[in-house]
Backbone as a printed PyTorch tensor [residue, N CA C, xyz], in Angstrom:
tensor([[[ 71.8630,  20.0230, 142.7030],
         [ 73.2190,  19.7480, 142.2710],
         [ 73.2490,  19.8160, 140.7530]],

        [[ 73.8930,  20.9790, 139.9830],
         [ 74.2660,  20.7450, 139.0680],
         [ 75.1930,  19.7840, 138.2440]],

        [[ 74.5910,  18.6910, 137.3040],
         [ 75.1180,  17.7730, 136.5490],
         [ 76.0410,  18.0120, 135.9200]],

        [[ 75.9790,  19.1410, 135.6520],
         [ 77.4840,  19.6630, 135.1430],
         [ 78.7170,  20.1450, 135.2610]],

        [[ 78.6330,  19.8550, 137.1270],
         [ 79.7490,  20.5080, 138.1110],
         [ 81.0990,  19.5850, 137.6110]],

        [[ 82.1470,  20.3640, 137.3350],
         [ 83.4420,  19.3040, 137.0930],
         [ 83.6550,  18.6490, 137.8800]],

        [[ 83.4600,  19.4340, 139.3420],
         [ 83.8570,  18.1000, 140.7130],
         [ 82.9650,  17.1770, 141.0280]],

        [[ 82.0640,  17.0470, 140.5250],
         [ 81.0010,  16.0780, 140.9620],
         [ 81.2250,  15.6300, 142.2940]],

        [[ 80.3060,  17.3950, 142.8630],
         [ 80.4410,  16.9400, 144.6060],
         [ 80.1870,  15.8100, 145.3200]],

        [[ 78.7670,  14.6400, 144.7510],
         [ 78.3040,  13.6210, 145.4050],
         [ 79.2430,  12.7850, 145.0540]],

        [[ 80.4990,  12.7680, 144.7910],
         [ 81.9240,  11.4290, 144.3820],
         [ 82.6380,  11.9060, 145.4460]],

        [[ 82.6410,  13.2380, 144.9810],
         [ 84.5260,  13.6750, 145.7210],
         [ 84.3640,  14.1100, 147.5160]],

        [[ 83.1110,  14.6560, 147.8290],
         [ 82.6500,  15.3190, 149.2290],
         [ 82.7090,  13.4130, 149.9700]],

        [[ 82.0310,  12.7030, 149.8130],
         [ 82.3310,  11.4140, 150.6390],
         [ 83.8150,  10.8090, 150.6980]],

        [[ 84.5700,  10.7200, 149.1920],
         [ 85.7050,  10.3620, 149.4010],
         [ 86.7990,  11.1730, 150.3910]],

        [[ 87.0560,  12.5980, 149.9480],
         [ 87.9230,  13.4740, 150.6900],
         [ 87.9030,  12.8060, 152.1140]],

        [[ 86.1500,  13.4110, 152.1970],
         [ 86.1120,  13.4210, 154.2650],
         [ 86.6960,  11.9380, 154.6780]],

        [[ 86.1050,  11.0050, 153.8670],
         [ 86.9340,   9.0550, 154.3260],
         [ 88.1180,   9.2650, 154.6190]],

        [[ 89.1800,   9.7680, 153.2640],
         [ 90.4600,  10.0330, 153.7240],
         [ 90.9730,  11.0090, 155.3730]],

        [[ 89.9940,  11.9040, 155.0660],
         [ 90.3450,  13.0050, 156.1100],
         [ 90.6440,  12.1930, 157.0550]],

        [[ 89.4360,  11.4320, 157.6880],
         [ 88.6970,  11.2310, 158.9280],
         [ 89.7070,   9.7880, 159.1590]],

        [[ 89.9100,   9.0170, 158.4650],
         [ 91.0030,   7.7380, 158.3480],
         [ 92.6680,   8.1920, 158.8550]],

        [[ 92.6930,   9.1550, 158.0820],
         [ 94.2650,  10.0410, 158.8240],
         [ 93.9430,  10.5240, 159.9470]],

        [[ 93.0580,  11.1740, 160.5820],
         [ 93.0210,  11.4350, 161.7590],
         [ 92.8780,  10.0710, 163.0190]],

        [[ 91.9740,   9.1700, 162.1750],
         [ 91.9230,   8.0570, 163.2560],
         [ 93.4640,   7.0980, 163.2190]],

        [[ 94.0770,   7.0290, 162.2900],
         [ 95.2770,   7.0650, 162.6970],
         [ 96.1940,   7.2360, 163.7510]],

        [[ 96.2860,   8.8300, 163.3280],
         [ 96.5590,   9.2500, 164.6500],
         [ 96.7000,   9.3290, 165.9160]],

        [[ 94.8170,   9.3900, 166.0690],
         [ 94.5390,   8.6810, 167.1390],
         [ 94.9500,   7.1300, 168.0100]],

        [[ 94.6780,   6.3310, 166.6300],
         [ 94.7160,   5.0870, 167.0340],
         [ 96.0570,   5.1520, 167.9040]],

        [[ 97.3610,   5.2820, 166.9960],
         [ 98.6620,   5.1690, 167.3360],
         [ 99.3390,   5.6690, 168.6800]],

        [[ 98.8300,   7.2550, 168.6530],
         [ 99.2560,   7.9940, 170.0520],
         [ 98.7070,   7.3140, 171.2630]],

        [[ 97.4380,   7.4760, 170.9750],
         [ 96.4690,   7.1420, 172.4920],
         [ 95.8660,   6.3210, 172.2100]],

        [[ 95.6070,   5.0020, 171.6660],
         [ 95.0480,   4.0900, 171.2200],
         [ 93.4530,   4.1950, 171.8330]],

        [[ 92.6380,   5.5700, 171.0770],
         [ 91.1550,   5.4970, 171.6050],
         [ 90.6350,   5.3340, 170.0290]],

        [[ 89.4990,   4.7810, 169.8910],
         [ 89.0540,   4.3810, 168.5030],
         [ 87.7950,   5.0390, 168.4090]],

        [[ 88.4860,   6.8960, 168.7420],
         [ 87.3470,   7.5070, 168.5870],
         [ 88.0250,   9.0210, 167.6120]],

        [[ 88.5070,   8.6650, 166.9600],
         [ 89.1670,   9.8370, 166.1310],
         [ 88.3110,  10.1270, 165.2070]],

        [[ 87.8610,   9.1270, 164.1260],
         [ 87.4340,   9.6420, 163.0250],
         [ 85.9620,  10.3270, 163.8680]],

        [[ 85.2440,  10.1830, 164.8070],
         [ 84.3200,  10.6470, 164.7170],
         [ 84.1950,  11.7740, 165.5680]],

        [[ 85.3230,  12.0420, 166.1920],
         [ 85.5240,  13.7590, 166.6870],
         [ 86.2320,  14.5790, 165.5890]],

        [[ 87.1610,  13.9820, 164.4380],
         [ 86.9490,  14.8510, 163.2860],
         [ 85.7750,  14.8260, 162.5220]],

        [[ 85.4410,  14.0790, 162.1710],
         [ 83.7380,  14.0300, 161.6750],
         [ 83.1640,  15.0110, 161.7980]],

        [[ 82.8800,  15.1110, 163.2070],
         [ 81.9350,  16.0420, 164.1830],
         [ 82.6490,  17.5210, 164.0770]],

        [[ 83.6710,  17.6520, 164.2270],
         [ 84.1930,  18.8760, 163.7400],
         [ 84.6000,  19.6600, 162.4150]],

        [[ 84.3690,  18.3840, 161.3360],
         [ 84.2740,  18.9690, 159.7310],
         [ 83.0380,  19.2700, 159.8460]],

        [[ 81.7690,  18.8590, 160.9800],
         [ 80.2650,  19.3270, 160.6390],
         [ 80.1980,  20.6810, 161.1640]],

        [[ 80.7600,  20.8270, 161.8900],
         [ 80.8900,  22.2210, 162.3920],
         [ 81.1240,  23.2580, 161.6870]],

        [[ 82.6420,  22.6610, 161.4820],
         [ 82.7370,  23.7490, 160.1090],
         [ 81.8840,  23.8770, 159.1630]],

        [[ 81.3780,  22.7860, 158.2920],
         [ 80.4470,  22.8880, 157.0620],
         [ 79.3350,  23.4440, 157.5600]],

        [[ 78.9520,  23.9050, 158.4460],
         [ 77.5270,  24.4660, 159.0510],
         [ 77.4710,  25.9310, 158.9700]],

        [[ 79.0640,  26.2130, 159.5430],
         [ 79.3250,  27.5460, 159.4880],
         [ 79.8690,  27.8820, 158.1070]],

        [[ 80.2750,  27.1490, 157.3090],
         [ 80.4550,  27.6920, 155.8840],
         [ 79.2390,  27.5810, 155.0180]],

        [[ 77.9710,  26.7190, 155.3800],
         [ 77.2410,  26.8720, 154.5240],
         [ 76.0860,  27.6620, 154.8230]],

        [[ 75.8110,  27.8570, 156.4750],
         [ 75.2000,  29.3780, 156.5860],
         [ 75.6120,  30.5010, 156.5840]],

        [[ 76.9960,  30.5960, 156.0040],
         [ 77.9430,  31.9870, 155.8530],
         [ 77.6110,  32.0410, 154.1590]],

        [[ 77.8290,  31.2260, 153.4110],
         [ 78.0920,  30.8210, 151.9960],
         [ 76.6590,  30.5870, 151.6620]],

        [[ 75.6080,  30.0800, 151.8770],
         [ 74.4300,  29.3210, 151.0520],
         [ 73.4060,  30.7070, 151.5110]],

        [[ 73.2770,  30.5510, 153.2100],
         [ 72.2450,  31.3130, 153.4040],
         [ 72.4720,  33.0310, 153.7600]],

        [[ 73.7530,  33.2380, 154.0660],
         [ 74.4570,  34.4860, 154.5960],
         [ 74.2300,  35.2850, 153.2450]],

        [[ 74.8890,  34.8860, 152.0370],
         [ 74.9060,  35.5830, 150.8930],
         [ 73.9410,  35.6660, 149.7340]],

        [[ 73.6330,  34.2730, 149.2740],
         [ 72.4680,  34.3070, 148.4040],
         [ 70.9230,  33.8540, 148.7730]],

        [[ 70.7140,  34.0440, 149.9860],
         [ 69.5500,  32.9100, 150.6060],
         [ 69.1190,  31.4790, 150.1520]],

        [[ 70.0340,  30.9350, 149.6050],
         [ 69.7480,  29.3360, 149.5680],
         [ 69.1570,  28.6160, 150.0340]],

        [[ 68.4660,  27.3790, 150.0910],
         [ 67.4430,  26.9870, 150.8270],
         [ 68.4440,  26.2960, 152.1360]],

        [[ 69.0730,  26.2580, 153.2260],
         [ 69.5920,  25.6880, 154.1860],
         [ 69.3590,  24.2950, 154.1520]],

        [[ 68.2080,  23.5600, 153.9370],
         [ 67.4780,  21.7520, 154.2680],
         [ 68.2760,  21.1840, 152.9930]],

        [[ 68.9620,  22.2430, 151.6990],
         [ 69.2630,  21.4990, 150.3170],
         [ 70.5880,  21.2000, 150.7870]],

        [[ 71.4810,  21.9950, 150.9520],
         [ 72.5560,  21.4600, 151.6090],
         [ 72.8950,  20.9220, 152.9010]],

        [[ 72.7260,  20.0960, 153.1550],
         [ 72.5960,  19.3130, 155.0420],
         [ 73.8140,  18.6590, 154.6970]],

        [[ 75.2870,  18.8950, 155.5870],
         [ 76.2210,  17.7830, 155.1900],
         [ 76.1990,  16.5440, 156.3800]],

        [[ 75.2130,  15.9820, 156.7240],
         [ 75.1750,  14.9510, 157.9890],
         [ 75.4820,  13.6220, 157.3610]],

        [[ 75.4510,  13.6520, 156.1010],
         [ 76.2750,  12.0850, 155.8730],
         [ 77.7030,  11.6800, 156.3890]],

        [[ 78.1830,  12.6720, 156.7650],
         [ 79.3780,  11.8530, 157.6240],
         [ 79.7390,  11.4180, 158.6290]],

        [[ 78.2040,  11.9780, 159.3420],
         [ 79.0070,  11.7140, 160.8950],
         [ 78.2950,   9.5710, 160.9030]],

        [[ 77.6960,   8.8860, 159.9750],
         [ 77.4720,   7.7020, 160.3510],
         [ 78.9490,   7.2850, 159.4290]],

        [[ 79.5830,   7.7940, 158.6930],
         [ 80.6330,   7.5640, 158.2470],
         [ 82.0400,   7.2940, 159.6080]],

        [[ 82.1390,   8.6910, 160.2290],
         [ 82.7950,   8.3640, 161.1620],
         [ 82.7380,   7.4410, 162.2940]],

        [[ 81.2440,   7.0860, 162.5900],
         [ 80.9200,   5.9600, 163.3330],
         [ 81.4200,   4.7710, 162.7550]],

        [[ 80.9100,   4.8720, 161.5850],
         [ 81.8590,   3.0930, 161.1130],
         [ 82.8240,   3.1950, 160.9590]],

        [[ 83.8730,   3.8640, 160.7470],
         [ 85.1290,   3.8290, 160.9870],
         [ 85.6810,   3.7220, 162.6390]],

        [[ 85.2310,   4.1370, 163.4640],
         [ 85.4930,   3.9770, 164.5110],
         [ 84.9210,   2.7270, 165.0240]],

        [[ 83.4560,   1.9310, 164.7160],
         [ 83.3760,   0.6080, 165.1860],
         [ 84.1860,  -0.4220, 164.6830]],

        [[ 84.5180,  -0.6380, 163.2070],
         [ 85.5150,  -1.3110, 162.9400],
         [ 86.6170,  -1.0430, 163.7000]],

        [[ 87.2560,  -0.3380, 163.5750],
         [ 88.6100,  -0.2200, 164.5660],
         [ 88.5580,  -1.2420, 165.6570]],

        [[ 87.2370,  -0.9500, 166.4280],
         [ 86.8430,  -1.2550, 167.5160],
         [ 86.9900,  -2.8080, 168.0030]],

        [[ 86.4710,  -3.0310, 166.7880],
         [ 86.0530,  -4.3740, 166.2640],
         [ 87.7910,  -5.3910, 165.8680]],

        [[ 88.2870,  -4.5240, 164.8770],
         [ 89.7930,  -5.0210, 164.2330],
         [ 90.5560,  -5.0300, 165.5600]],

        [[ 90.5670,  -3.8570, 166.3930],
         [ 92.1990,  -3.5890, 167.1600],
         [ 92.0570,  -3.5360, 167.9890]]])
């Protein structure tokens, strides 16, 4: 990770997905009251990021694949969904 990235991915990549994954459990919560939203979006932003970063990291410049791993979110979406669990 370059120190000199303006976005300072390790701030903004955890915050975004919180928001993401919080609006979707929303959602969830409200329509169908299952307190499993944030972590089937979770699971499906990993999807995507898998396929964008072996399209993007290893597809184009051979990047090392193990440097970018985005699996910090899916224990993210778990705690958002046990609290729920827990609150409602």
């Amino acid at each position: 990770i370059d120190f000199k990235d303006r976005r300072m991915w390790p701030t903004v990549t955890p915050i975004v997905a919180m928001c993401f994954a919080a609006a979707a459990q929303s959602f969830f919560w409200t329509r169908f009251r299952l307190p499993i939203g944030a972590t089937t979006v979770v699971l499906a932003l990993l999807i995507g990021e898998w396929i964008n970063r072996y399209d993007n990291f290893w597809g184009w410049t051979f990047f090392p694949i193990n440097l970018v791993f985005p699996s910090a979110l899916i224990p993210m979406g778990f705690w958002l969904d046990i609290v729920l669990m827990i609150v409602g």
